[in-house]
Short mmCIF file of the C-alpha atoms (twelve columns), coordinates in Angstrom:
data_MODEL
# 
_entry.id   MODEL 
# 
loop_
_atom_site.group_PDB 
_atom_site.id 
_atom_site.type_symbol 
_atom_site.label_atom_id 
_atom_site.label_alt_id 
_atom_site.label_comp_id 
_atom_site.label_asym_id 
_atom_site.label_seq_id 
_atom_site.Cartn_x 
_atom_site.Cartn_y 
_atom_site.Cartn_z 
_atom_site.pdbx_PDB_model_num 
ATOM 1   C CA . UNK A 1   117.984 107.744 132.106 1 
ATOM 2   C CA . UNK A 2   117.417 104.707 129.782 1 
ATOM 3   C CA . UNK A 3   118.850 103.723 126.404 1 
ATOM 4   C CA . UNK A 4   117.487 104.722 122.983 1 
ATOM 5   C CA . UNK A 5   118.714 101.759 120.332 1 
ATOM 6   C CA . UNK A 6   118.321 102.787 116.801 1 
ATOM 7   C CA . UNK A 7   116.451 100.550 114.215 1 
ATOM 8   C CA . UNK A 8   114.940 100.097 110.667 1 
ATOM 9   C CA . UNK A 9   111.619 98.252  110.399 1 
ATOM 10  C CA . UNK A 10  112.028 98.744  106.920 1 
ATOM 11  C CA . UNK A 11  113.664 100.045 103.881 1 
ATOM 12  C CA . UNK A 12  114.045 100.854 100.264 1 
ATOM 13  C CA . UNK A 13  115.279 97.537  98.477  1 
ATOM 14  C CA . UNK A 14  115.532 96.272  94.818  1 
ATOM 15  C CA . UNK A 15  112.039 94.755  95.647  1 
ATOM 16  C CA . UNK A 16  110.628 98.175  96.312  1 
ATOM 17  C CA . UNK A 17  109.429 98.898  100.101 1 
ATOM 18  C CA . UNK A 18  110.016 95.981  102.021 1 
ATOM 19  C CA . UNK A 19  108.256 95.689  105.804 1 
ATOM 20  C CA . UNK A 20  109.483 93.576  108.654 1 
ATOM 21  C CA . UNK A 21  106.964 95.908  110.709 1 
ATOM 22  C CA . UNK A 22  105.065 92.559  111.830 1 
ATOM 23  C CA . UNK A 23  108.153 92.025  113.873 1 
ATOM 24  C CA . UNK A 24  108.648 95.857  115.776 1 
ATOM 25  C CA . UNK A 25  106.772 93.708  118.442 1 
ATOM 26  C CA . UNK A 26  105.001 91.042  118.988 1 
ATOM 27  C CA . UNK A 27  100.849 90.655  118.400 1 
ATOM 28  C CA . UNK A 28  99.874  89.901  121.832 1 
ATOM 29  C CA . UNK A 29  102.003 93.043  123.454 1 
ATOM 30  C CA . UNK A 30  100.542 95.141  126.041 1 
ATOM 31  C CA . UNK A 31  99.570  97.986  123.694 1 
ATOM 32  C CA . UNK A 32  100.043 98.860  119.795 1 
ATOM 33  C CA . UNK A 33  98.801  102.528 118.986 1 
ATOM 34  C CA . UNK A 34  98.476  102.636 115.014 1 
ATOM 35  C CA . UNK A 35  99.156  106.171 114.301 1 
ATOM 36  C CA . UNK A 36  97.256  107.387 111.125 1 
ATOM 37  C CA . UNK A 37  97.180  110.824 109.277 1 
ATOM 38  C CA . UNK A 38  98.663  112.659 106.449 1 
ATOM 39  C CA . UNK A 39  102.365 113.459 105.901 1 
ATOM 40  C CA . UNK A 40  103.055 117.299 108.766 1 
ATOM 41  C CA . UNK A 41  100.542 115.820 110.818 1 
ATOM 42  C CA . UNK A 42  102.624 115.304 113.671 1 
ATOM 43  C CA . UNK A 43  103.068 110.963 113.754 1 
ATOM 44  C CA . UNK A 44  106.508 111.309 114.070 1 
ATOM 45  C CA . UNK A 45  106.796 114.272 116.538 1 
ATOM 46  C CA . UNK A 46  104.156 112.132 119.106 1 
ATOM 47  C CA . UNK A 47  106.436 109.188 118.972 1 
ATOM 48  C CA . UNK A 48  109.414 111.041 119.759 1 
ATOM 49  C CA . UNK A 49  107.926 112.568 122.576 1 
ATOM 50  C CA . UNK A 50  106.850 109.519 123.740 1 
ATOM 51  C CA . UNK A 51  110.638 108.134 123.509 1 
ATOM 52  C CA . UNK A 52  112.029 111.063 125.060 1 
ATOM 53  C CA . UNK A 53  109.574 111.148 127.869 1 
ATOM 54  C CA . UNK A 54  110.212 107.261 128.553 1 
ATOM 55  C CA . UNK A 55  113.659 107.623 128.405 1 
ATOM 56  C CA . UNK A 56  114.100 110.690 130.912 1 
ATOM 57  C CA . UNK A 57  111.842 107.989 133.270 1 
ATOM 58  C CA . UNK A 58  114.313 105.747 133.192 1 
ATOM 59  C CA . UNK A 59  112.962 103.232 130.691 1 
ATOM 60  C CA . UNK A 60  115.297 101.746 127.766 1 
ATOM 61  C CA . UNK A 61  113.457 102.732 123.769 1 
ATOM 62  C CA . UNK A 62  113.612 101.730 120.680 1 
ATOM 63  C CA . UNK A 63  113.582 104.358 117.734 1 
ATOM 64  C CA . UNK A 64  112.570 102.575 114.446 1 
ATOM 65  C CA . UNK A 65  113.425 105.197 111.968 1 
ATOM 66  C CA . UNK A 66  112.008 105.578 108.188 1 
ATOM 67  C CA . UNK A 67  114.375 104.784 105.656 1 
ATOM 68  C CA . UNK A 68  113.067 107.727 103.225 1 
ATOM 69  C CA . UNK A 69  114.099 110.061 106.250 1 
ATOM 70  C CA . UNK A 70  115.852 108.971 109.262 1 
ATOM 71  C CA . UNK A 71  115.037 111.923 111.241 1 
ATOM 72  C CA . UNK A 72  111.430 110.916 111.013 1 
ATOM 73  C CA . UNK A 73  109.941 107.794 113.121 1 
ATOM 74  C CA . UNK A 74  108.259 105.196 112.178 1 
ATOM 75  C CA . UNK A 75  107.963 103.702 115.428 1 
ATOM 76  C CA . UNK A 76  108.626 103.966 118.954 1 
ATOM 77  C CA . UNK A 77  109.263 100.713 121.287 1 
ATOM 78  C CA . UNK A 78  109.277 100.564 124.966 1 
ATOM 79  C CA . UNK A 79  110.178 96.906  125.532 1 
ATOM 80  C CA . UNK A 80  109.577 96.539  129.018 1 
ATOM 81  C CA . UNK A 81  106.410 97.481  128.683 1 
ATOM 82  C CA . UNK A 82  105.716 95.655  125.888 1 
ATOM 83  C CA . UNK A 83  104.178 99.140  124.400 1 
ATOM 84  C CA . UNK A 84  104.683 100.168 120.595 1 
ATOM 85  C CA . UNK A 85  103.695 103.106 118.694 1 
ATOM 86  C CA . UNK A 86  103.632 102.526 115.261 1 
ATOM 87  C CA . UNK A 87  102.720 104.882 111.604 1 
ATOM 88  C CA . UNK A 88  100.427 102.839 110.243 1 
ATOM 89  C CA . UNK A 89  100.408 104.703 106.979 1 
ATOM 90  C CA . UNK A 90  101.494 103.970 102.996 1 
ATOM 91  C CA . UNK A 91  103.920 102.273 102.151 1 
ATOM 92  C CA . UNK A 92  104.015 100.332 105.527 1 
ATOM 93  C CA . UNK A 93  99.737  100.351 106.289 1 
ATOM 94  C CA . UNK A 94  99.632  98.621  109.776 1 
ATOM 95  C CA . UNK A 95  95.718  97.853  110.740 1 
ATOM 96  C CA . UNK A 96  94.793  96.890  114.692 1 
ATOM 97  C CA . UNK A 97  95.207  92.866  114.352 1 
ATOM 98  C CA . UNK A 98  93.625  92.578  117.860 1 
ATOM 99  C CA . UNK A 99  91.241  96.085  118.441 1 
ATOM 100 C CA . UNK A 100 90.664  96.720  121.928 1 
ATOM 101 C CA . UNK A 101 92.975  94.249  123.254 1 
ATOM 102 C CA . UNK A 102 95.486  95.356  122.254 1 
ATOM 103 C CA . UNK A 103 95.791  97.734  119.227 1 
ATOM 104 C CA . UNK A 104 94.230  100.730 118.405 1 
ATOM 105 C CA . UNK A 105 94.524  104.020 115.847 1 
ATOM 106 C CA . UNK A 106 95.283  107.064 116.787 1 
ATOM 107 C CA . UNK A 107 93.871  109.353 113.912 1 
ATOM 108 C CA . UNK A 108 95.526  112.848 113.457 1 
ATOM 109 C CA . UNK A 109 93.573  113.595 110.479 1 
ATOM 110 C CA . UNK A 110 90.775  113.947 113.716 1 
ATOM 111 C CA . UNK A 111 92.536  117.470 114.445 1 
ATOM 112 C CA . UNK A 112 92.767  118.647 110.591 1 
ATOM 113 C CA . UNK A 113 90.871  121.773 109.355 1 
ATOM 114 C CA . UNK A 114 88.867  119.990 106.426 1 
ATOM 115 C CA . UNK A 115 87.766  122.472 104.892 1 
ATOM 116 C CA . UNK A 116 91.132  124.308 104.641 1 
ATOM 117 C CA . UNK A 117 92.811  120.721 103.367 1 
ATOM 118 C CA . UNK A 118 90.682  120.478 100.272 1 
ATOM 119 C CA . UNK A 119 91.968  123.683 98.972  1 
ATOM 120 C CA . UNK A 120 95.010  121.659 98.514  1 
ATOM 121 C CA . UNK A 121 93.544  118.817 96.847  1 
ATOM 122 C CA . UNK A 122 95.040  119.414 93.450  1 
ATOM 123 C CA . UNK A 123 98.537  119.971 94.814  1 
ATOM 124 C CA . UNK A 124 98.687  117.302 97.197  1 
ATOM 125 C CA . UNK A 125 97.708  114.627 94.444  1 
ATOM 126 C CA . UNK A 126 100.139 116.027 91.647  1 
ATOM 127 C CA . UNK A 127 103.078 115.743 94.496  1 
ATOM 128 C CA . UNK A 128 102.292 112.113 95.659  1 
ATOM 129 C CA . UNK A 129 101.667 111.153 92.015  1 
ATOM 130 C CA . UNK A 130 105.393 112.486 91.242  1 
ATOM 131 C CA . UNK A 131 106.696 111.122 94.601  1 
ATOM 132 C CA . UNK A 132 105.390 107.651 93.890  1 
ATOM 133 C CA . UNK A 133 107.526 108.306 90.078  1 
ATOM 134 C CA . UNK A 134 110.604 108.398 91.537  1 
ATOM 135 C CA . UNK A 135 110.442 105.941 94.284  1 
ATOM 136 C CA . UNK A 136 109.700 103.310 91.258  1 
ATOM 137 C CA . UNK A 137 112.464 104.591 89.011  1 
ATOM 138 C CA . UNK A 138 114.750 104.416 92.464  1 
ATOM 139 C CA . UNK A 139 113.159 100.648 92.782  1 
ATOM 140 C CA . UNK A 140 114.128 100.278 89.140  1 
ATOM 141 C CA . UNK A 141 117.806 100.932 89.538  1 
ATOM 142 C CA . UNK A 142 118.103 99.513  92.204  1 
ATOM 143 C CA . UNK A 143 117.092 96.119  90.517  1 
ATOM 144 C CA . UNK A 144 119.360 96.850  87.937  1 
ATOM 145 C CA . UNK A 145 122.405 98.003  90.251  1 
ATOM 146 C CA . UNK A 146 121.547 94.165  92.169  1 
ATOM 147 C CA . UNK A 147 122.223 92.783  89.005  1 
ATOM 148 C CA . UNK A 148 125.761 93.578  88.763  1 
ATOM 149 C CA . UNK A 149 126.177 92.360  92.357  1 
ATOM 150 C CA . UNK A 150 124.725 89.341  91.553  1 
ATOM 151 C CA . UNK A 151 127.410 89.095  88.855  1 
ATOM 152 C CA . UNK A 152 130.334 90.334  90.886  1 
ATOM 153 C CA . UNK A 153 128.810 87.807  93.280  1 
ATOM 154 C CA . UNK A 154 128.948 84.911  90.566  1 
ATOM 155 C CA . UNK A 155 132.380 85.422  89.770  1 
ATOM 156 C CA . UNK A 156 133.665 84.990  93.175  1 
ATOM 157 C CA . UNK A 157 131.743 82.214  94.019  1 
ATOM 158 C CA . UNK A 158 132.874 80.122  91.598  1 
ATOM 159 C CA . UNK A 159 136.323 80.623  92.998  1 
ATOM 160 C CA . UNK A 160 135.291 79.234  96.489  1 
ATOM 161 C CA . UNK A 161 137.026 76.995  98.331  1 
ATOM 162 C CA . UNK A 162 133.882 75.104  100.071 1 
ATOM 163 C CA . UNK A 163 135.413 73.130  101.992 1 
ATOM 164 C CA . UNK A 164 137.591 75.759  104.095 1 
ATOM 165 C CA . UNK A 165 134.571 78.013  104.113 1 
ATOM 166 C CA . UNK A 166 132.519 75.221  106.060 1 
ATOM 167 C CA . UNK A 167 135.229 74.652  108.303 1 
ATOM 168 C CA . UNK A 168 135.721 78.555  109.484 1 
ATOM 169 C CA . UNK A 169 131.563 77.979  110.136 1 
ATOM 170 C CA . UNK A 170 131.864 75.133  112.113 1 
ATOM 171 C CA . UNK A 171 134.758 76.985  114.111 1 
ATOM 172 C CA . UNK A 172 133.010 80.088  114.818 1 
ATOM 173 C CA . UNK A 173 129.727 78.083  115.498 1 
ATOM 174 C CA . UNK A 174 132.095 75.585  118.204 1 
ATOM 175 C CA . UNK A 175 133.344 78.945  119.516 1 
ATOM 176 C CA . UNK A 176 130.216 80.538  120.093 1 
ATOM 177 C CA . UNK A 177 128.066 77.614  121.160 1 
ATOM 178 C CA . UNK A 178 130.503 76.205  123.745 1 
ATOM 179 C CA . UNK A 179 128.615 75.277  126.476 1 
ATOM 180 C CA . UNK A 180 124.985 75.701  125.484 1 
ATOM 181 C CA . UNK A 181 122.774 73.191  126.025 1 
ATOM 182 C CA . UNK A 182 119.420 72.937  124.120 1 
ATOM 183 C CA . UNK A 183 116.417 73.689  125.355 1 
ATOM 184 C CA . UNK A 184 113.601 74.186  123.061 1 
ATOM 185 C CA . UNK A 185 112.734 76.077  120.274 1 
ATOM 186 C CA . UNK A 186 113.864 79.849  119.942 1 
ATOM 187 C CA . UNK A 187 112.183 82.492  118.000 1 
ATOM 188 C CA . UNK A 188 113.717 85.277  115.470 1 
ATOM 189 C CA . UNK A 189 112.833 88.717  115.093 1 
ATOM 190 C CA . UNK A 190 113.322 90.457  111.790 1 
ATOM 191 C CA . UNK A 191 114.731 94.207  111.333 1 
ATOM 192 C CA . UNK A 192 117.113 96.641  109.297 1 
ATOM 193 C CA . UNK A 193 120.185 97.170  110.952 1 
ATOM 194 C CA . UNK A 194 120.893 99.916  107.811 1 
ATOM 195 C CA . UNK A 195 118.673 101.308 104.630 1 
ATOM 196 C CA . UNK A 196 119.357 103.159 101.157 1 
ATOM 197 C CA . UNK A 197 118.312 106.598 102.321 1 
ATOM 198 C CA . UNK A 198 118.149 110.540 100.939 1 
ATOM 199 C CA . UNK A 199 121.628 110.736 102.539 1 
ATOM 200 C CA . UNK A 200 122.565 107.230 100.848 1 
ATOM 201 C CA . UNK A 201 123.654 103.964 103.075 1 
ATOM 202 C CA . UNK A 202 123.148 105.099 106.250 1 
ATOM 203 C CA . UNK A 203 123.039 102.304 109.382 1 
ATOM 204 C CA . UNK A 204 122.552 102.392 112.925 1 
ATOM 205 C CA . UNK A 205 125.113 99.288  113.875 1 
ATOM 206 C CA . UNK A 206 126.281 100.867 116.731 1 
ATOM 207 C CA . UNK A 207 123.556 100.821 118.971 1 
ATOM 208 C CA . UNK A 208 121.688 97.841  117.274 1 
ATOM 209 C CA . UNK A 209 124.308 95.578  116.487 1 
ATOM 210 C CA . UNK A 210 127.660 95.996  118.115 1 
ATOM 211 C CA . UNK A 211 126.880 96.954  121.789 1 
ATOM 212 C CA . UNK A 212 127.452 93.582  123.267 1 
ATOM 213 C CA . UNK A 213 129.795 91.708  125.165 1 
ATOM 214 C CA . UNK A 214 131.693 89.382  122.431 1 
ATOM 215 C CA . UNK A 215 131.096 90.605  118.596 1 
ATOM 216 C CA . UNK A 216 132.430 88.005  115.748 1 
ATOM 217 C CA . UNK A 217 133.231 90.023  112.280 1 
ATOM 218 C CA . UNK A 218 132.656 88.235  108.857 1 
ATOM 219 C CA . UNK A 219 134.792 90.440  105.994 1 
ATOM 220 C CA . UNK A 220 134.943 88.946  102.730 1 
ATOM 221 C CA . UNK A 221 133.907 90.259  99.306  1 
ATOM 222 C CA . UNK A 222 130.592 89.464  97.409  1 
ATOM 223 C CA . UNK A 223 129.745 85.723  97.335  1 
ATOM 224 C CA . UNK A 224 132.135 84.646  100.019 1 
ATOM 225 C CA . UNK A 225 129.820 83.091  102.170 1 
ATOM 226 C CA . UNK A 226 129.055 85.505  104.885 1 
ATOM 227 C CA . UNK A 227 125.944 85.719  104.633 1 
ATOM 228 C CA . UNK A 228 125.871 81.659  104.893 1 
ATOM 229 C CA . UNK A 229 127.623 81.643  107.510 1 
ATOM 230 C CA . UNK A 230 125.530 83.723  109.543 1 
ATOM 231 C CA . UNK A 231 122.377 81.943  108.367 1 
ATOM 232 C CA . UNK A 232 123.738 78.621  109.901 1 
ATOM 233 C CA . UNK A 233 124.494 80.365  113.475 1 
ATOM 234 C CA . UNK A 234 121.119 81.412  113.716 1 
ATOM 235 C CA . UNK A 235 119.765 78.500  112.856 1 
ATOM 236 C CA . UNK A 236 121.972 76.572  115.536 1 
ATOM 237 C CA . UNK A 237 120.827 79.360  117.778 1 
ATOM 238 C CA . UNK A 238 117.531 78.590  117.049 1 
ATOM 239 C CA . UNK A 239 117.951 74.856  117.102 1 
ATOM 240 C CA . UNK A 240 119.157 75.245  120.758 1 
ATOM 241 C CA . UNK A 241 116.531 77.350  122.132 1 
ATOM 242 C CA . UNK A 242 117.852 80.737  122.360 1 
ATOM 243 C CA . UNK A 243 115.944 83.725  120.730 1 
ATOM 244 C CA . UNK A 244 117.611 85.663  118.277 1 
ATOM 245 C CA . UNK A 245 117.823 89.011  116.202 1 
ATOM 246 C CA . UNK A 246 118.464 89.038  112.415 1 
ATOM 247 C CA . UNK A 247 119.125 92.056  110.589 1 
ATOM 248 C CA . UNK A 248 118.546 91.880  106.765 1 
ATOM 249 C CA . UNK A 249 120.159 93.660  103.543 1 
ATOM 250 C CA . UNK A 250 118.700 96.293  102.221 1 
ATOM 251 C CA . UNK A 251 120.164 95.124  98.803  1 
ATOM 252 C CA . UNK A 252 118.733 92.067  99.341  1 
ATOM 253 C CA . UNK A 253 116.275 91.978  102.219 1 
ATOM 254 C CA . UNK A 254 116.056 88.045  102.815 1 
ATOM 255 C CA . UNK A 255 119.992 87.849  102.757 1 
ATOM 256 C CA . UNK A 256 120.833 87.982  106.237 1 
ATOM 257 C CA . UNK A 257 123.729 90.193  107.660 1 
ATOM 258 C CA . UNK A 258 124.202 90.831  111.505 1 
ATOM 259 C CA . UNK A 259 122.815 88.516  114.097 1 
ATOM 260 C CA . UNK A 260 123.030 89.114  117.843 1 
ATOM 261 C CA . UNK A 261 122.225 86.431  120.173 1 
ATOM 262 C CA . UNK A 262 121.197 88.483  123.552 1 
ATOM 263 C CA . UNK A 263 120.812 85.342  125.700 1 
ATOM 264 C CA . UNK A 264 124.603 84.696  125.136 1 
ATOM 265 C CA . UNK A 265 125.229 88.987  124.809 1 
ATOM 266 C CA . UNK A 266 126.773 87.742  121.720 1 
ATOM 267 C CA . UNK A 267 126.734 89.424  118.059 1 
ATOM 268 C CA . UNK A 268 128.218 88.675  114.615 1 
ATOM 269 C CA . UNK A 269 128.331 91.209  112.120 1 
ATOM 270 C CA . UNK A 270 129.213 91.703  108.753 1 
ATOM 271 C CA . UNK A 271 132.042 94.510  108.130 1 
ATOM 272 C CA . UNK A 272 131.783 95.388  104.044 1 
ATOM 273 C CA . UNK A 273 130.968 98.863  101.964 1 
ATOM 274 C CA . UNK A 274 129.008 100.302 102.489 1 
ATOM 275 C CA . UNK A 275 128.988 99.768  106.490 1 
ATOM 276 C CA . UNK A 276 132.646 98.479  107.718 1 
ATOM 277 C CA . UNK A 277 132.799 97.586  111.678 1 
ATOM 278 C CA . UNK A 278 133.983 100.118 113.801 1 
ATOM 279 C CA . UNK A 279 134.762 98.038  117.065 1 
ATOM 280 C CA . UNK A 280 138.265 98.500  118.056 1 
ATOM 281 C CA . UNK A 281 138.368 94.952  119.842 1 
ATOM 282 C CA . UNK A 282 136.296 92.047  118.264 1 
ATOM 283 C CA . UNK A 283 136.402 88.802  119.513 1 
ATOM 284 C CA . UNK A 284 137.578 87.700  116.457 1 
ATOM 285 C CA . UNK A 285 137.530 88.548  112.607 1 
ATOM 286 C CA . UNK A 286 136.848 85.507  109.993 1 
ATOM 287 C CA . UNK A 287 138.144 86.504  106.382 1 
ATOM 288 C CA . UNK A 288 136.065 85.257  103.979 1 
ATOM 289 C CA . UNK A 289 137.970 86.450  101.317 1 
ATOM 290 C CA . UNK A 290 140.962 83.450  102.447 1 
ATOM 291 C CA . UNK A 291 138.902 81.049  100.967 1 
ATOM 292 C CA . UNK A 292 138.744 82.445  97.460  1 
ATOM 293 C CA . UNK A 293 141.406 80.424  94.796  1 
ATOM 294 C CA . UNK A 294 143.474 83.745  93.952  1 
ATOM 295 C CA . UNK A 295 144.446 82.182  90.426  1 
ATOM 296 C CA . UNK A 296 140.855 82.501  89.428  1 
ATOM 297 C CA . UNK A 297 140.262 85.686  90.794  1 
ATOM 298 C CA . UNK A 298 143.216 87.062  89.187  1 
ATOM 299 C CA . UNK A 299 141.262 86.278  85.812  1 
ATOM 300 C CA . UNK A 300 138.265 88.160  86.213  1 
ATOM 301 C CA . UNK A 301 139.244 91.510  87.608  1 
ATOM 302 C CA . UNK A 302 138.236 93.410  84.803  1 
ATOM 303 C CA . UNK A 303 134.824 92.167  84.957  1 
ATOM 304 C CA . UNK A 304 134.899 92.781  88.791  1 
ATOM 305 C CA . UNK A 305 136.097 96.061  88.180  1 
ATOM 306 C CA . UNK A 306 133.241 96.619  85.839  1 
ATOM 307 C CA . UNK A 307 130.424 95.672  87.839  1 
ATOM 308 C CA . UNK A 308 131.581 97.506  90.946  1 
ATOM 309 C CA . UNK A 309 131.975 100.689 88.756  1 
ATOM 310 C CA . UNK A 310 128.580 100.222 87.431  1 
ATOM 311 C CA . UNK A 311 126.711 99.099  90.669  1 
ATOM 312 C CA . UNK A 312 128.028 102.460 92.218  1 
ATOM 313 C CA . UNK A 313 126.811 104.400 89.181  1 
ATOM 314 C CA . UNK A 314 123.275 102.685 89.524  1 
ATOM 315 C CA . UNK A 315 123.309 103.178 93.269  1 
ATOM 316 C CA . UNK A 316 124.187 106.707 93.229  1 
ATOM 317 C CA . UNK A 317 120.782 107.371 90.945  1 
ATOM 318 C CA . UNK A 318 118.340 105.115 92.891  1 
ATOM 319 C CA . UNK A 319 119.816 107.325 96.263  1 
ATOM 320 C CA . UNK A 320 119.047 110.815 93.543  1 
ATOM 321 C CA . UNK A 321 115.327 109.227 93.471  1 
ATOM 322 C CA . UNK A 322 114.700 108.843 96.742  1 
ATOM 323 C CA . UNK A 323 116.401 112.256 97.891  1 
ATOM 324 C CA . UNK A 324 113.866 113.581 95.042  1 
ATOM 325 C CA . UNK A 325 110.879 112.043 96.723  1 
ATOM 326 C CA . UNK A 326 111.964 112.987 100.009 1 
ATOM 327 C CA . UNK A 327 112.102 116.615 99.126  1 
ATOM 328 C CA . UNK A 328 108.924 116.613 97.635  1 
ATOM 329 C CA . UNK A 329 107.153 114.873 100.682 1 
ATOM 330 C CA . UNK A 330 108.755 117.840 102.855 1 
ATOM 331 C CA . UNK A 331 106.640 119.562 100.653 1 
ATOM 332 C CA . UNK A 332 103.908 118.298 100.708 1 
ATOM 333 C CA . UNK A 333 104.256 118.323 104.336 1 
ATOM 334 C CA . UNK A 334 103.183 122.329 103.758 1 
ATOM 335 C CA . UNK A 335 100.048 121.511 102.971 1 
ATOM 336 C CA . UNK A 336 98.945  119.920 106.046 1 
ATOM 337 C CA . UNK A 337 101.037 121.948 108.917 1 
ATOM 338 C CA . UNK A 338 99.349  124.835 108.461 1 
ATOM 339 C CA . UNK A 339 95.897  123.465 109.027 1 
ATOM 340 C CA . UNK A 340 96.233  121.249 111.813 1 
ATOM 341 C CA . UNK A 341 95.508  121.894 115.341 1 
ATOM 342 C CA . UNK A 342 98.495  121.125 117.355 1 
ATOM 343 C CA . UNK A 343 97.575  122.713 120.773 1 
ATOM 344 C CA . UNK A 344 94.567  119.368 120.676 1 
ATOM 345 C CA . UNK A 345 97.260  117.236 119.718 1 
ATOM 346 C CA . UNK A 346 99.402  118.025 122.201 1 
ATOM 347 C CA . UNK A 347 96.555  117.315 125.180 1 
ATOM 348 C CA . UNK A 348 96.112  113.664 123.315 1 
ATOM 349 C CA . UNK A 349 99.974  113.512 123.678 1 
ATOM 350 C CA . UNK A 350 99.493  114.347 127.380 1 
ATOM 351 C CA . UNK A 351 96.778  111.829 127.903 1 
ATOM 352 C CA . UNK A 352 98.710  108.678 125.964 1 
ATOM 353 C CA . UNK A 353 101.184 109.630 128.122 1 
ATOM 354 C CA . UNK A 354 99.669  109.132 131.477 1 
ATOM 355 C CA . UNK A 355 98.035  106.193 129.643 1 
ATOM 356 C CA . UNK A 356 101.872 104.312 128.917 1 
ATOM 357 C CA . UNK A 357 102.970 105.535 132.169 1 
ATOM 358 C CA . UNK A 358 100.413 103.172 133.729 1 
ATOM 359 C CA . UNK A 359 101.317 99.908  132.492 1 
ATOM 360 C CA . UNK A 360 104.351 100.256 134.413 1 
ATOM 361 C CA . UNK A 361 101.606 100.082 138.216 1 
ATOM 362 C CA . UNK A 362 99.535  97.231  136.100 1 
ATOM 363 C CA . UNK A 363 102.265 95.411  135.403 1 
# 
């Protein structure tokens, strides 16, 4: 049997949807099937059963779940293959880049009773016209929640001592690099790690972070310097020729959070709310928080108090949105179940199938 690791291609962020789908794999793979059709069509269902089926072959997977509803897919990896599946559809439209040589759609709405759908015309606009209302107002909060960080995040930076916060880099980045010569240029891919979800934070560290043989751990409170910290090893990384994964914050999805390095099968992570580190052994933990000056702290805790008490508050609405919109798209699912042919999809299923299973004789 081979491994499933869990992922986010993308998530719900004070910027609104934000995509790193360009980087689920790389343009000149093997095979990208663009999956396109309505929401109950069956997207996610085919790329499941594509993972499963791969895995029970012995073949490691990536599941790339949607942040609006992590037990939904929005894509499927086989890496070994070099084979993606991918929902092409709104927010995150993914078009063939290469068609024929490597991408192409797979249209469900092919195996859709027409003439049944438009009976639902009406309803299905008035329910994506009311999703679309609350993933803004979730956007919206969201923005405003940010702002409180940013202010929580203020605070404590001007308390920073710099110059022990560039030394504990420089320590970690001796520690990790020991030994490495360069040789070239490496490459980073771009992915969630975690996303703001119906259910709230949710993250899949453990089995896209964490499992690796040494993993560093950065705690520290808002505008410590984790983040820059991070930033700096994969850049060295990068510097030296070694490939790298970055995982980004949903709060802020260009701030970097978790790196793992899987030339060296070496990770650093981030352990903060919402998503503290559950490894029972790291390799070491760096405490941020030891180079705030706790006489200026001490000042400020009662606007630190504040903006953590309000961020929540803001937080807790934008995850009310989105657990809104994500009940409405189950219904609006209803309209498009009932009137698709799933015994057709199913034989397409069948045939992709064989089809994947045959890159493994090419290659």
């Amino acid at each position: 049997m081979g491994r499933v690791r869990h992922l986010f291609p993308g998530g719900n962020t004070p910027q609104g949807f934000f995509s790193y789908y360009s980087y689920i794999i790389p343009i000149n793979a093997n095979r990208i099937f663009v999956l396109k059709g309505g929401p109950g069509t069956g997207k996610s269902t085919f790329m499941r059963k594509i993972g499963e089926a791969m895995v029970s072959h012995g073949y490691d997977v990536e599941y790339h779940h949607c942040s609006s509803d992590c037990n939904s897919l929005d894509g499927v990896v086989i890496p070994a293959m070099q084979v993606a599946f991918i929902d092409g559809t709104a927010p995150h439209v993914v078009d063939p880049k290469n068609p024929g040589c490597v991408d192409e759609i797979i249209h469900l709405g092919d195996f859709w009773d027409e003439k049944r759908m438009i009976r639902n015309k009406d309803k299905v606009i008035s329910i994506n016209a009311e999703i679309a209302t609350n993933f803004q107002r979730a956007y919206r909060l969201l923005r405003a929640a940010k702002s409180l960080y940013d202010d929580w995040e203020a605070i404590n930076y001007r308390g920073m001592n710099f110059a022990l916060a560039n030394r504990k880099a420089e320590e970690l980045s001796a520690r990790i690099f020991a030994g490495v010569n360069t040789i070239g240029a490496g490459q980073v891919r771009k992915l969630f790690a975690s996303a703001i979800t119906p259910d709230g934070p949710v993250n899949y560290l453990e089995s896209s972070v964490w499992p690796v043989k040494e993993c560093y751990v950065l705690t520290g409170d808002p505008g410590t310097g984790k983040s820059t910290v991070i930033q700096k090893l994969l850049n060295t990384a990068m510097v030296k020729g070694l490939n790298v994964e970055a995982f980004y914050c949903p709060l802020d999805p260009e701030k970097i959070e978790h790196l793992v390095i899987p030339a060296l099968d070496i990770a650093v992570t981030t352990s903060v709310l919402p998503h503290y580190c559950g490894i029972l052994k790291p390799a070491a933990v760096v405490d941020m928080n030891e180079c705030l000056r706790q006489e200026h702290l001490a000042q400020y805790q009662p606007q630190i108090a504040y903006d953590r008490e309000v961020f929540w508050e803001l937080f807790t609405q934008a995850v009310n949105c989105i657990r809104r919109a994500k009940s409405l798209h189950d219904e609006l699912e209803t309209c498009y179940i009932p009137n698709m042919d799933f015994v057709s999809i199913q034989k397409l299923w069948e045939k992709t199938l064989e089809r994947v299973l045959s890159y493994h004789i090419r290659n």
